[in-house]
Backbone as CSV, one residue per row, in Angstrom:
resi,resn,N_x,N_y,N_z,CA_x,CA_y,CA_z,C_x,C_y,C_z
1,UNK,122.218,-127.206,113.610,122.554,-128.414,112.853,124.062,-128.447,112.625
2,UNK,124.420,-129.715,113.294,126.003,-129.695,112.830,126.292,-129.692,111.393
3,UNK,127.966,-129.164,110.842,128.362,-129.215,109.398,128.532,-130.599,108.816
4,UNK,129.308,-131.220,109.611,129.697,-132.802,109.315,128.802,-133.456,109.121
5,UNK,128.704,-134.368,107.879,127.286,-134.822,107.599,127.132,-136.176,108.025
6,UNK,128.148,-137.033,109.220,127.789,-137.917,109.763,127.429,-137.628,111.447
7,UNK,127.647,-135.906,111.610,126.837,-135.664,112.891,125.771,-135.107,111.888
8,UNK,125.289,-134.643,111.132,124.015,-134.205,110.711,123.348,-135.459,110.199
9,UNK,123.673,-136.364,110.230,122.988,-137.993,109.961,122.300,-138.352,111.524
10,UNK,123.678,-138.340,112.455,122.690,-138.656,113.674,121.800,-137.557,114.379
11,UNK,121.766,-136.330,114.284,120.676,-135.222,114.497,119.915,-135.774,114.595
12,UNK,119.551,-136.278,112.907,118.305,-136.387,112.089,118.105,-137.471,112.516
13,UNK,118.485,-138.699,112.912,118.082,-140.080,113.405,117.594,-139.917,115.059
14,UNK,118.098,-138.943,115.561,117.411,-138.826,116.966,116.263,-137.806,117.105
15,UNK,116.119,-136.215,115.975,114.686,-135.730,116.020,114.070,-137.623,115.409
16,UNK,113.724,-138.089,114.112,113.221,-139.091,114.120,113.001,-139.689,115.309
17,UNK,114.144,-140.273,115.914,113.093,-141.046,117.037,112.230,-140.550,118.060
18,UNK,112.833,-139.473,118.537,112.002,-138.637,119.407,110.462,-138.476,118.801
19,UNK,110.455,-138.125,117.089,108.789,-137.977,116.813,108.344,-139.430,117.057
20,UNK,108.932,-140.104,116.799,108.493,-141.695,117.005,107.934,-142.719,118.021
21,UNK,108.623,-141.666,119.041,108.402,-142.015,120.338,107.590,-141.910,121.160
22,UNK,107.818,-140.043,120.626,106.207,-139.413,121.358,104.920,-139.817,121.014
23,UNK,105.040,-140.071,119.482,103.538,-140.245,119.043,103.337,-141.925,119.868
24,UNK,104.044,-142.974,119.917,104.019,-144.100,120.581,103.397,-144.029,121.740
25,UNK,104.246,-143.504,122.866,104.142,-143.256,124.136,103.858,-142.256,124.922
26,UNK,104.133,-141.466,124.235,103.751,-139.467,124.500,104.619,-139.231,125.128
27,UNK,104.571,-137.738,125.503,105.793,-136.874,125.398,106.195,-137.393,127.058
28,UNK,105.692,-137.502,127.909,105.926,-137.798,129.272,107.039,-139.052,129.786
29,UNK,106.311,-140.129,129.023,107.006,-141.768,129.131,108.066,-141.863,128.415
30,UNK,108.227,-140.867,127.592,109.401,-140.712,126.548,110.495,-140.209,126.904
31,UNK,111.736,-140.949,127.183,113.407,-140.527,127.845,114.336,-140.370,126.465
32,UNK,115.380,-139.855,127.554,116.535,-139.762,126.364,117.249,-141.041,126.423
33,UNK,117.305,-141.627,127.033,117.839,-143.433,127.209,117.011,-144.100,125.766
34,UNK,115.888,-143.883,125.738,115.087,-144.572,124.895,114.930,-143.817,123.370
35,UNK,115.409,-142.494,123.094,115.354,-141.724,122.134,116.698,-142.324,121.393
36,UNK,117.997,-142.396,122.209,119.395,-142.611,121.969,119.133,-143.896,121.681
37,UNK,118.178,-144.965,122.082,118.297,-146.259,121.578,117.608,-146.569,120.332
38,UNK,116.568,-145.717,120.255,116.147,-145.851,118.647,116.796,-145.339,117.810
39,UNK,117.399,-144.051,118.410,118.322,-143.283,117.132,119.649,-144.192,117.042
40,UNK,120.000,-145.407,117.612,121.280,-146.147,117.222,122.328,-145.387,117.402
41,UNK,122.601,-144.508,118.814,123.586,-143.507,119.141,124.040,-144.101,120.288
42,UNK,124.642,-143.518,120.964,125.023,-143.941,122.511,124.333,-142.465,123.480
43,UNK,124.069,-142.546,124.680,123.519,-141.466,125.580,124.373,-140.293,125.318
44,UNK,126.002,-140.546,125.328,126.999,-139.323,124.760,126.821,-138.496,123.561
45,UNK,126.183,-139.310,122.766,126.204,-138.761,121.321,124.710,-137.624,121.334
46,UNK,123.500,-138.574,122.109,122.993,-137.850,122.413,123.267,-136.410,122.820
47,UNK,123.452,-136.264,123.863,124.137,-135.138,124.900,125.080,-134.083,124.618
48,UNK,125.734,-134.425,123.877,126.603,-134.049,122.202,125.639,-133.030,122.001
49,UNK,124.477,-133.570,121.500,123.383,-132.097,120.547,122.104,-131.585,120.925
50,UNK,122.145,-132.494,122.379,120.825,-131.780,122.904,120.916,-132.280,124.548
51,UNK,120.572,-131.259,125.645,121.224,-131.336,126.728,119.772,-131.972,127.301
52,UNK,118.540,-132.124,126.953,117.418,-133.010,127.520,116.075,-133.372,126.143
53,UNK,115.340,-134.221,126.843,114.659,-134.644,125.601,113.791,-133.252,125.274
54,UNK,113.617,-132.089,125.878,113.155,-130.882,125.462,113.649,-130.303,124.492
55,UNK,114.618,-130.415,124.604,115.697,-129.752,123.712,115.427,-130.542,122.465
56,UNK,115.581,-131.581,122.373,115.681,-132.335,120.718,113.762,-132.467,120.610
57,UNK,113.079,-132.301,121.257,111.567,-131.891,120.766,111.412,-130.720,120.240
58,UNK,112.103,-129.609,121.099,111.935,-128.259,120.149,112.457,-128.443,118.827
59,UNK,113.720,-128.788,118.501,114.267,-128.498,117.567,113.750,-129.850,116.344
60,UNK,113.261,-130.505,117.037,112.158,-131.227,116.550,110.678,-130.367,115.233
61,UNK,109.970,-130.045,116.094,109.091,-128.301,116.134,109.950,-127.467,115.227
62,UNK,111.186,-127.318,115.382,111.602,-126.162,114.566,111.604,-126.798,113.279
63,UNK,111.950,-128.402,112.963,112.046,-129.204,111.575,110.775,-128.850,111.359
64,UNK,109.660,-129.717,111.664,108.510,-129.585,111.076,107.913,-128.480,110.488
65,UNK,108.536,-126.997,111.504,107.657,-125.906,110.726,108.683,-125.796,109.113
66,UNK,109.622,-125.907,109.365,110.754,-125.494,108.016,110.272,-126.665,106.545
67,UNK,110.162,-127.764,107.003,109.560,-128.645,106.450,107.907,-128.697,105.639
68,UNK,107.255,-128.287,106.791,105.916,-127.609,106.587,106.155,-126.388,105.662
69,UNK,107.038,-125.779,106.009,106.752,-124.406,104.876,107.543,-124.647,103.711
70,UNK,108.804,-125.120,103.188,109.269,-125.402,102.004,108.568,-126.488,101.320
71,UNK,107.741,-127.726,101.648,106.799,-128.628,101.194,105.753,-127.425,100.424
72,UNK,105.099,-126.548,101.042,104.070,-125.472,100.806,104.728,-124.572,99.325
73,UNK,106.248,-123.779,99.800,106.794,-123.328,99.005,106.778,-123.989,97.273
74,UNK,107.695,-125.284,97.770,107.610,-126.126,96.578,106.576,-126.367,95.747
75,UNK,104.822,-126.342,96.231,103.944,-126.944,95.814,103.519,-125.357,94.940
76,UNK,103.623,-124.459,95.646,102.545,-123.697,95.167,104.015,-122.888,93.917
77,UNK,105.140,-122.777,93.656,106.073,-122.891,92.436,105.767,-123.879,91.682
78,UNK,105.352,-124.812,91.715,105.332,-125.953,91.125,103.849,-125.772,90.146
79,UNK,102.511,-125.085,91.198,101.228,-125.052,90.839,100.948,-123.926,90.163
80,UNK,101.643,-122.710,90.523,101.252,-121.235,89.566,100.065,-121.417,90.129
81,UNK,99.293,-121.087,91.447,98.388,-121.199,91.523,98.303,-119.337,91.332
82,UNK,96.947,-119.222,91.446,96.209,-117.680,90.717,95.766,-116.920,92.195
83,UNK,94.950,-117.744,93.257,94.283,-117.100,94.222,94.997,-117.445,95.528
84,UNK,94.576,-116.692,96.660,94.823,-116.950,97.866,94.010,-118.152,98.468
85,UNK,92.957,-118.715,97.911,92.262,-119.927,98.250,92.911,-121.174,98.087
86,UNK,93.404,-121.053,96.915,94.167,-122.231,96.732,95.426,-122.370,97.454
87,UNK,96.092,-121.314,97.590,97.297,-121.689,98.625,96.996,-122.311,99.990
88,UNK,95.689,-121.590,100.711,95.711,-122.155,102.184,94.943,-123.533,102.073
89,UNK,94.401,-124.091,100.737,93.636,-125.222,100.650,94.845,-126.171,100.243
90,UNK,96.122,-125.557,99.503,97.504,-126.461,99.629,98.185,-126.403,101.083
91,UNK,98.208,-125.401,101.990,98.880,-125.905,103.758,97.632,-126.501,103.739
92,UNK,96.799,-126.878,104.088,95.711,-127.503,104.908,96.426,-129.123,104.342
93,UNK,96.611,-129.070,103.047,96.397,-130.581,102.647,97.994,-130.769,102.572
94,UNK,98.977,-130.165,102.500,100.152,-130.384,103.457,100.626,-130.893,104.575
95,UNK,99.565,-130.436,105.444,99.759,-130.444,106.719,99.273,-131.999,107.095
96,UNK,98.208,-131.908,106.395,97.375,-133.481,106.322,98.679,-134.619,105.682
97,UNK,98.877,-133.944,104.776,100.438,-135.096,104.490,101.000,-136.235,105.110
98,UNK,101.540,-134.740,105.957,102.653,-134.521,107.219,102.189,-135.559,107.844
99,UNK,100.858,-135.171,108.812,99.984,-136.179,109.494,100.158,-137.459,109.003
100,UNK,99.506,-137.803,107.954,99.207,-138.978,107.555,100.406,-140.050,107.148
101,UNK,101.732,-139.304,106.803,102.549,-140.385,106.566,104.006,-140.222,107.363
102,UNK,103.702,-139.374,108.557,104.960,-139.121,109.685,104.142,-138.853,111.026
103,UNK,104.041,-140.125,111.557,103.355,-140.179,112.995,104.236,-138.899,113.553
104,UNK,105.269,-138.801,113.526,106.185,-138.035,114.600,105.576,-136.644,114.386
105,UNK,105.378,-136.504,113.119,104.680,-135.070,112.926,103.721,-134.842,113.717
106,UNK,102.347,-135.486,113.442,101.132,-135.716,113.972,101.654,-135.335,115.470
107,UNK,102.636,-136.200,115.933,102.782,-135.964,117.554,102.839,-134.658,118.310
108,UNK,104.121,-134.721,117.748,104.971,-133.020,117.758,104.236,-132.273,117.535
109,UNK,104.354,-132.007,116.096,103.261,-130.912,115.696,104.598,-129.834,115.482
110,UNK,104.060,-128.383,116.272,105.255,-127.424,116.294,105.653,-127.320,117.458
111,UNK,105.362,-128.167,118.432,105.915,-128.223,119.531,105.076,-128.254,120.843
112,UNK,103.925,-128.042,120.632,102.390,-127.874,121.798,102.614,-128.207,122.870
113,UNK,103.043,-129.583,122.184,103.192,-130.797,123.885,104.143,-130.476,124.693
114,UNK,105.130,-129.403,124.363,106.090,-129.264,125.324,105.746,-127.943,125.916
115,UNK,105.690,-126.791,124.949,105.604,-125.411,125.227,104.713,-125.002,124.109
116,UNK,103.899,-123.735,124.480,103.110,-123.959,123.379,103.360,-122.049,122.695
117,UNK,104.714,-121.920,123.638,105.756,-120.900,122.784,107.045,-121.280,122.560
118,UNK,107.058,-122.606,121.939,108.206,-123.230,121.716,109.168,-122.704,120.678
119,UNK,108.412,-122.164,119.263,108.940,-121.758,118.200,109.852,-120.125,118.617
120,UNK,108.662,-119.150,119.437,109.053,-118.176,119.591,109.026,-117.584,120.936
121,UNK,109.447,-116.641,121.687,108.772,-116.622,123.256,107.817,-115.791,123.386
122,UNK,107.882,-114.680,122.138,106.701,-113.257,122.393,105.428,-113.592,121.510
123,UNK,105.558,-115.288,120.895,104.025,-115.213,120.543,104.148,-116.788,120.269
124,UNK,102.932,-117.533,120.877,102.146,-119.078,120.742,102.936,-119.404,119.380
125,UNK,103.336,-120.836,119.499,103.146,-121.548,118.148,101.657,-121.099,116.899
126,UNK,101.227,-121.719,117.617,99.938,-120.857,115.966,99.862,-120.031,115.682
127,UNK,100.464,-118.935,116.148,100.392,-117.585,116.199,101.927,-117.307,114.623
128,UNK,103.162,-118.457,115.569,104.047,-118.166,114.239,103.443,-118.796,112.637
129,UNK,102.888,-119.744,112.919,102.595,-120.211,111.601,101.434,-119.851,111.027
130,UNK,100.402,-119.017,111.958,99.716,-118.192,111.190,100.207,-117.161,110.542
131,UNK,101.180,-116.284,111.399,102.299,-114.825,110.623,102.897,-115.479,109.656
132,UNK,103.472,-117.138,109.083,103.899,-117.308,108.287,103.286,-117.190,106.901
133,UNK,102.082,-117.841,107.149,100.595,-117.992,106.598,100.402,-116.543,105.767
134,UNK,100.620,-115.792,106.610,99.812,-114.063,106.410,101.215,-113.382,105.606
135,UNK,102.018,-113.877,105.867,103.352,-113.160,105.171,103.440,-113.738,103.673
136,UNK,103.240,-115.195,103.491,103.029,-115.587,102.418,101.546,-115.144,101.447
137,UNK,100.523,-115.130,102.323,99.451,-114.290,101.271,100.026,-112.805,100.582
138,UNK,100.890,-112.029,101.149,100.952,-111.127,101.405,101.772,-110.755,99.701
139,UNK,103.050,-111.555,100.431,104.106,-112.033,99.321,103.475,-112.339,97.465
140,UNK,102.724,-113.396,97.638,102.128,-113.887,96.195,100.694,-113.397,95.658
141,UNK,100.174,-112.925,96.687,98.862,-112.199,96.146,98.627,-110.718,96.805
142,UNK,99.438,-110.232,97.224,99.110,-108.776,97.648,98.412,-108.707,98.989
143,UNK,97.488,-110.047,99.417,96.631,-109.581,100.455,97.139,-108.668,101.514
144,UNK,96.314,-107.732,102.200,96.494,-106.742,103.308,96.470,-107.488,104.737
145,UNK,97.897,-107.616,105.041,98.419,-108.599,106.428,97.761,-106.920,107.403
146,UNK,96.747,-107.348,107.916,96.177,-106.924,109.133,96.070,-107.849,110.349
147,UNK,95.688,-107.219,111.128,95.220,-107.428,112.737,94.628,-108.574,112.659
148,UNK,93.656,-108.280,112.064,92.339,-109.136,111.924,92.468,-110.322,111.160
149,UNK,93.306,-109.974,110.157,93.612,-111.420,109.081,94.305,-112.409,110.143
150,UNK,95.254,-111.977,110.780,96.503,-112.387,111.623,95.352,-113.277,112.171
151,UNK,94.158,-112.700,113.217,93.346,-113.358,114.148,92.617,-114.198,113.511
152,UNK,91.960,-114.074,112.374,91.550,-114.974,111.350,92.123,-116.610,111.143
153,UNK,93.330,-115.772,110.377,94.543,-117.165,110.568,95.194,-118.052,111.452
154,UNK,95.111,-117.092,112.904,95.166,-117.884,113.759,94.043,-119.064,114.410
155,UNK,92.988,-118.058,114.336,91.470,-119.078,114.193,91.434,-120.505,114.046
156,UNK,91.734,-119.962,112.205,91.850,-121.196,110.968,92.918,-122.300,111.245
157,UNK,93.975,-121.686,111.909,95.241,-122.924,112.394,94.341,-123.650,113.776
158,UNK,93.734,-122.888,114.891,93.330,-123.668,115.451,92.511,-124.964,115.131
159,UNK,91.520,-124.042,114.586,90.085,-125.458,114.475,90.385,-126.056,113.150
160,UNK,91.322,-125.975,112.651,92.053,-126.990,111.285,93.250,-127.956,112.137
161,UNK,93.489,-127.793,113.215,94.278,-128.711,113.852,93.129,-129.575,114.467
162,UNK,92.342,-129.206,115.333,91.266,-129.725,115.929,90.496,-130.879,115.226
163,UNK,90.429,-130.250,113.489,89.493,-130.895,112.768,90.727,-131.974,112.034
164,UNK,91.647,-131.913,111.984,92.507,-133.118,111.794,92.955,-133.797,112.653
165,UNK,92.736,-133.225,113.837,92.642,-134.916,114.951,91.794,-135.336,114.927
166,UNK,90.102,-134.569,114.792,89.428,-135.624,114.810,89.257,-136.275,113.479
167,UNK,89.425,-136.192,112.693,89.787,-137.183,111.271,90.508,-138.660,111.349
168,UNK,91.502,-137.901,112.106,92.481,-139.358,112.454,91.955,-140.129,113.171
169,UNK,91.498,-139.438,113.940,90.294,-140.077,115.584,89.351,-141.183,114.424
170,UNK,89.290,-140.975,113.376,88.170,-141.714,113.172,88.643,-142.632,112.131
171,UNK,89.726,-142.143,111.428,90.172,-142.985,110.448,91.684,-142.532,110.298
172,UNK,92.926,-143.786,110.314,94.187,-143.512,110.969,94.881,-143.147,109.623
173,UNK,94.056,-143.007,108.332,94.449,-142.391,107.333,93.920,-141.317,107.144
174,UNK,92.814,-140.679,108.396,92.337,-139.469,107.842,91.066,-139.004,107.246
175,UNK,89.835,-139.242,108.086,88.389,-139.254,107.430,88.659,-138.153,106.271
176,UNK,88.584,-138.678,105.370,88.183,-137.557,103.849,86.574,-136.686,104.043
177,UNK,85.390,-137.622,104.560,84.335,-136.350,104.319,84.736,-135.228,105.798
178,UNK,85.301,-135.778,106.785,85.442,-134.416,108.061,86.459,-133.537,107.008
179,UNK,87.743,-134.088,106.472,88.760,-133.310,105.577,88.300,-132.484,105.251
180,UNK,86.997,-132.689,104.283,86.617,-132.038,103.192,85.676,-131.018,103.692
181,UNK,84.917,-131.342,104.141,84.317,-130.295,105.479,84.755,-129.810,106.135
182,UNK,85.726,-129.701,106.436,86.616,-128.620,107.499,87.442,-127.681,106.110
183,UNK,87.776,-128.342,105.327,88.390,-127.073,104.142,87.176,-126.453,103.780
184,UNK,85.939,-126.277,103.510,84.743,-126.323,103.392,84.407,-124.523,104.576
185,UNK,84.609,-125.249,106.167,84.782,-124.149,106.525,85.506,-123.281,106.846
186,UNK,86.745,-123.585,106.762,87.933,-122.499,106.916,87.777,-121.459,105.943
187,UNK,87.145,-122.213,104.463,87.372,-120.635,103.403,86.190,-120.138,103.845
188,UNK,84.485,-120.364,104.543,84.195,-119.507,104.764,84.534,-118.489,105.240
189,UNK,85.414,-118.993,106.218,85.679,-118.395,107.736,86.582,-117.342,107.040
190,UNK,87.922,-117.700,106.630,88.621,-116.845,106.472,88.303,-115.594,105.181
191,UNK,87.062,-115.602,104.072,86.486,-115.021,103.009,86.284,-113.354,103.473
192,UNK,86.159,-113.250,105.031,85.105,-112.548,105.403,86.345,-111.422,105.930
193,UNK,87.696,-111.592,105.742,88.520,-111.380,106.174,90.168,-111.026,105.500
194,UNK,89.594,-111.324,104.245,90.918,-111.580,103.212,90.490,-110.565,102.204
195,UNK,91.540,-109.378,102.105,91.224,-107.901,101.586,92.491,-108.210,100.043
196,UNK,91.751,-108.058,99.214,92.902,-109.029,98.631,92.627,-107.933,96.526
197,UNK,93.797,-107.544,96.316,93.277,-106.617,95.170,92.224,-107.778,94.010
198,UNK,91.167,-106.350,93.444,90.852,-106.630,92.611,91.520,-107.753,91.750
199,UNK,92.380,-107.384,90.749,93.116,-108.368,90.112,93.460,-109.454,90.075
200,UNK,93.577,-109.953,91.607,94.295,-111.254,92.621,93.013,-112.149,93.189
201,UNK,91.697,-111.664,93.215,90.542,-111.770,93.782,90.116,-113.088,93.170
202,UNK,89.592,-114.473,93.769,89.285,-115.497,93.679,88.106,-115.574,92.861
């Protein structure tokens, strides 16, 4: 991110269009001619901060996860929440947010559509935001970041992405009873798996 805050104005106006675009047209039909024309830049200015439309999608992916996790941060300072249930039932409905009132999010995501080791190269996107996931249980409730939790969480990021497309699939604000049923089974899922002290225990 540039220092100058009228190149850190147009950054941010061209990730914007790029999420804007993709979710429109998808990642394929989507140029940098047409990214630079929504972001109200010229092709130079473009080119300036990102050498192809890959480039301003990743770093695209890199907003959303930073975004995704200080939104999370903020909520659960804000909530004093007590258990590890309630935190991953605040990302789930975060994430749903995201979705619901930033198409570009929904699009993007953390980056899938382009690379689906976009964030990192030695491990999948879900893989980082599950370790984020597992570092933060770890952090506020003690839980024991294992193997297995890791695979757990990664699980839970899958078929919680799955189960919020098809939500949208059905309602472009987001079916509430699939919502509610898919948070429904993630805490089974993940219960069976979360080693978490006495004291801290849900």
């Amino acid at each position: 991110m540039p220092s100058q805050q009228r190149s850190r104005q147009r950054v941010e106006r061209i990730l914007d269009a790029a999420g804007e675009l993709v979710a429109e047209r998808g990642y394929e039909a989507t140029t940098t001619s047409l990214i630079a024309r929504r972001a109200r830049v010229s092709p130079g200015s473009f080119y300036q901060f990102f050498a192809d439309k890959r480039a301003a999608v990743k770093a695209l992916s890199a907003r959303n996860m930073a975004v995704f996790a200080a939104r999370l941060d903020a909520i659960l300072l804000e909530g004093g929440y007590e258990n590890w249930w309630a935190t991953v039932d605040s990302a789930f409905d975060v994430y749903v947010e995201l979705c619901r009132h930033h198409p570009g999010f929904r699009a993007v995501r953390f980056g899938d559509i382009v690379d689906t080791y976009l964030l990192d190269p030695t491990q999948d996107n879900d893989s980082v935001l599950a370790g984020q996931v597992a570092g933060l249980l770890h952090t506020r409730f003690g839980v024991v970041d294992t193997p297995a939790l890791r695979l757990a969480l990664l699980t839970t990021t899958k078929v919680a992405d799955a189960l919020i497309k098809f939500a949208f699939g059905r309602d472009p604000q987001g079916d509430e009873e699939v919502l509610s049923q898919g948070r429904r089974m993630l805490r089974i899922h993940l219960e069976g798996y979360v080693q978490v002290p006495e004291a801290s225990a849900p």
